[in-house]
C-alpha positions as CSV (number, residue, x, y, z in Angstrom):
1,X,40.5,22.1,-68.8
2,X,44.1,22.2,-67.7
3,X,44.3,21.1,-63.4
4,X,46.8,24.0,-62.8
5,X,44.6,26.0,-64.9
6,X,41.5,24.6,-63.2
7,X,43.0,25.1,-59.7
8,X,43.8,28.6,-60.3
9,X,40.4,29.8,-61.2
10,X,39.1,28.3,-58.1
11,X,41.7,30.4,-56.1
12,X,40.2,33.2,-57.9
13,X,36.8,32.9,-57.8
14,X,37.2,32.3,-54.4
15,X,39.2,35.1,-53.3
16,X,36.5,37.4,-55.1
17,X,33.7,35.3,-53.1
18,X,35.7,36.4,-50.1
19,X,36.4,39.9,-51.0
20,X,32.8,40.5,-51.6
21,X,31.6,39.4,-48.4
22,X,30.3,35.6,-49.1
23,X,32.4,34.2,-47.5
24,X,34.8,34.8,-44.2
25,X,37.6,32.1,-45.5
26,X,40.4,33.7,-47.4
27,X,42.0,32.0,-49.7
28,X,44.8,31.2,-47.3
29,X,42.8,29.8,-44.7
30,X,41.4,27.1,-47.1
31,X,44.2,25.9,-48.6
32,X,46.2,26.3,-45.2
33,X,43.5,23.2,-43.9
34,X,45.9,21.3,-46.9
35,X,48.6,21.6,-44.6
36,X,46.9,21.1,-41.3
37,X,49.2,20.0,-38.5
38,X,52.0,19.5,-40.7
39,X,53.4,22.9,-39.6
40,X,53.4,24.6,-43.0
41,X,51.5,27.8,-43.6
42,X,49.8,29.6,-46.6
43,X,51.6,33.1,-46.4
44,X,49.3,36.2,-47.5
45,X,49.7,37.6,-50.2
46,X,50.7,34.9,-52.8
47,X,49.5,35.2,-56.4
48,X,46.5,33.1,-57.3
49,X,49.1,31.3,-59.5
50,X,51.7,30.3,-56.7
51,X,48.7,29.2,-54.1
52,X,47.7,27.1,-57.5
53,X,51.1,25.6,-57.2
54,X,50.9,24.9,-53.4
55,X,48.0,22.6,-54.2
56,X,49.5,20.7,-56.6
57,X,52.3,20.0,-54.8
58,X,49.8,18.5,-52.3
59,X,48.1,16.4,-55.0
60,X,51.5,15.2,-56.4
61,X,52.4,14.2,-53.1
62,X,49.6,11.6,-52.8
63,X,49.5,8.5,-54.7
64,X,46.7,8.5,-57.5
65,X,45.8,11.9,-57.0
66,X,47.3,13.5,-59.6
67,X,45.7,11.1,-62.3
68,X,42.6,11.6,-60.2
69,X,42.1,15.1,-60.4
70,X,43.5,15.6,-63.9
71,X,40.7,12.7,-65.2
72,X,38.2,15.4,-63.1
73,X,39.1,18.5,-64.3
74,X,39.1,17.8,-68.0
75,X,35.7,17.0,-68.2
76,X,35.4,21.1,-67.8
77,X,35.5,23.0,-71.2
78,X,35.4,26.5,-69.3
79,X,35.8,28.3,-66.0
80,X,31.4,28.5,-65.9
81,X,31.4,25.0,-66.3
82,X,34.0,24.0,-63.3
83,X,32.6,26.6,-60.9
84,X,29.0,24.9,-61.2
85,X,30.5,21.9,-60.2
86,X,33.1,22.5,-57.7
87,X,34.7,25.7,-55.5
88,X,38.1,26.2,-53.7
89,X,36.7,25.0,-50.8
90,X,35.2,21.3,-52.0
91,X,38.8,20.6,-53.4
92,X,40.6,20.9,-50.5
93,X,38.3,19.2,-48.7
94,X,38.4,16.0,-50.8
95,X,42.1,16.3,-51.4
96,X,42.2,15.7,-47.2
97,X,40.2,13.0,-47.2
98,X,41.8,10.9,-50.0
């Protein structure tokens, strides 16, 4: 699978796991811990494809990460397949602490 594409149907699936009452984290507020103390801010309201866009730019930004999480995510033949592995919420959280 694709990482942009990959990244986007996290933000999806996660916005429906918030909009159906699984989970109290929006979208914004878990990609916003991306950008923790560095003054930027996830506005509301962003398209799952532009919050996809934010991440990468994070994972650009560090060294190794991009080959990283491309090398990860096409191991995934379809959405199913990443979501059993992986949501929204475990990505950020290892993309702050590589």
């Amino acid at each position: 699978m694709n990482l942009t594409e990959g990244i986007r149907v996290l933000v999806i699936d996660w916005h429906g796991l918030h909009e159906d009452g699984g989970t109290k984290l929006s979208v914004e507020q878990v990609v916003g811990k991306l950008f923790d103390g560095g003054g930027k801010a996830v506005s509301p309201g962003l398209k799952s494809g532009e919050i996809a866009e934010l991440i990468m730019e994070e994972i650009r930004r560090k060294p190794g990460a991009l080959a990283d999480a491309e090398k990860f995510m096409a191991q995934f033949e379809s959405a199913d397949d990443l979501l059993e592995e992986i949501d929204l919420e475990c990505l950020v959280a290892d993309l702050t602490m590589s």
